[in-house]
Structure formats: structure tokens, C-alpha cells
C-alpha positions as CSV (number, residue, x, y, z in Angstrom):
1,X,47.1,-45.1,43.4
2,X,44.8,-43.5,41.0
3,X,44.8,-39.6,40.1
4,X,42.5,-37.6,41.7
5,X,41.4,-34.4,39.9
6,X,43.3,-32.0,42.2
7,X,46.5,-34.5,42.1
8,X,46.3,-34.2,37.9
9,X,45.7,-30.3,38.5
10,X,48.4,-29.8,40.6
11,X,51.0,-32.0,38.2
12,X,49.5,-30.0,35.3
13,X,50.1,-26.1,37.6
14,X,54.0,-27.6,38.1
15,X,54.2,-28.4,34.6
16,X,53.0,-25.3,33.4
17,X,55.5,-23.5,35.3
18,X,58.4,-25.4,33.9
19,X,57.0,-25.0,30.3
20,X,56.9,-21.4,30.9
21,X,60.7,-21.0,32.2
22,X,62.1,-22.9,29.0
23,X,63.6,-20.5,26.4
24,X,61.9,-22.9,24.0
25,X,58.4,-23.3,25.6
26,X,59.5,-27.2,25.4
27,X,61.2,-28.6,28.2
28,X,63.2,-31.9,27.8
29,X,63.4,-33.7,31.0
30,X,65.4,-36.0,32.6
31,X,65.0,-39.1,34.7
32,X,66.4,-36.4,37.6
33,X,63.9,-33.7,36.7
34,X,61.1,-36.0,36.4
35,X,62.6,-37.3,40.4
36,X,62.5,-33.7,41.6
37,X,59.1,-33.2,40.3
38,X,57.8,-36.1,42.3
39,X,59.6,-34.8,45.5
40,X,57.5,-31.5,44.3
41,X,54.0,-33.0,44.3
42,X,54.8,-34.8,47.0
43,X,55.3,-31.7,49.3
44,X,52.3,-29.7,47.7
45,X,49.9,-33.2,47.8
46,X,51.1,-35.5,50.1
47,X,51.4,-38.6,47.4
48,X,54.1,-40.0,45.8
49,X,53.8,-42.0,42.4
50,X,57.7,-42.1,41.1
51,X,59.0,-41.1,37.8
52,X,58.1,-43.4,35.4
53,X,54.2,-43.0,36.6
54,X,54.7,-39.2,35.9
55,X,56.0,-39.4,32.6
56,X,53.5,-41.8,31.5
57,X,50.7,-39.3,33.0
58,X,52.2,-36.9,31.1
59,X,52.8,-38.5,27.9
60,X,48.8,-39.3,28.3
61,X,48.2,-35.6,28.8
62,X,50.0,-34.8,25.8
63,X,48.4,-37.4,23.7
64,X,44.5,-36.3,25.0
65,X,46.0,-32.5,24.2
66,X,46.7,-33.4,20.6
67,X,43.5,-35.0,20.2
68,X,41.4,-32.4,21.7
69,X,43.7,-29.8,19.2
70,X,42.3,-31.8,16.1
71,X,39.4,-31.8,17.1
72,X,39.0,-28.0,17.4
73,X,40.5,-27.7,14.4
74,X,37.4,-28.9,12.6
75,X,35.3,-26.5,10.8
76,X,32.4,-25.7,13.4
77,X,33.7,-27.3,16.3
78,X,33.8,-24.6,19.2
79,X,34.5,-25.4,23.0
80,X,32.8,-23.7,25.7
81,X,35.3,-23.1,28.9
82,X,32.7,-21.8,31.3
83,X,30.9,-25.1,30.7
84,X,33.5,-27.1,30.4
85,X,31.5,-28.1,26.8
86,X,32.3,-29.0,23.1
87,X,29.4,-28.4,20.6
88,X,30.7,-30.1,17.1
89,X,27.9,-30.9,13.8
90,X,26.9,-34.3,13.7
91,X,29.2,-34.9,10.8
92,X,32.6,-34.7,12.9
């Protein structure tokens, strides 16, 4: 079962909102959080993919986020959120 884009959206909404209720702003979770979380998608989307699935999508998601964070860190790289756009020099 591949991720569709609203399945990846909905993971990311639910894993917002456990980011934002940690203290720390970074959740640990466990092999019974990540279980709950599927029973979670799997009411709000209908699709089940099991724990280890969702912790590889989000170790994924973390490593593209990183990425993406380097690369705006580069001197006259600039993202464009209304169209969904990076413009970056030819040298980066």
C-alpha cells in the first residue's frame, strides 16, 4: 500500500498535534504509541499500514525535513509556500 498525498497529510496533522502536546516539542514514542497512532489514521482514513511502516514513514519525513533545512540554509536559497517553489543560484 503506497501513501497517497492526503494519507501522508493526515499522518503529518496527527503528528503535529503530538509534537505540539510534548513539554519538549520532541516526542519519544513507543512501539504502543506508534500502535495507537495507526488505530488513529485508520479511523480518520480508512487504511491501516502497522507500526513499523509508520515509523519508517516518519523517520523518512524527518530525514527529507533535515535536507530541505540545509538547503535553506544556503545563502540565497529562498522557498516560495504559495507555489510550493525553491529558487536557489546555480552554484548550490
Amino acid at each position: 500500500m503506497d501513501w497517497t498525498n492526503n494519507n501522508e497529510n493526515a499522518f503529518l496533522s496527527m503528528l503535529h498535534e503530538k509534537v505540539k502536546r510534548d513539554a519538549k516539542g520532541a516526542p519519544t514514542f513507543k512501539t504502543s504509541d506508534w500502535n495507537a497512532m495507526d488505530n488513529e489514521l485508520y479511523l480518520s482514513i480508512g487504511e491501516r499500514y502497522g507500526a513499523e511502516r509508520l515509523k519508517g514513514k516518519y523517520n523518512r519525513l524527518r530525514s527529507k525535513h533535515r535536507y530541505f533545512s540545509d538547503l535553506l540554509e544556503h545563502t540565497g536559497v529562498t522557498y516560495d509556500l504559495g507555489s510550493n517553489t525553491v529558487f536557489a543560484p546555480e552554484d548550490v
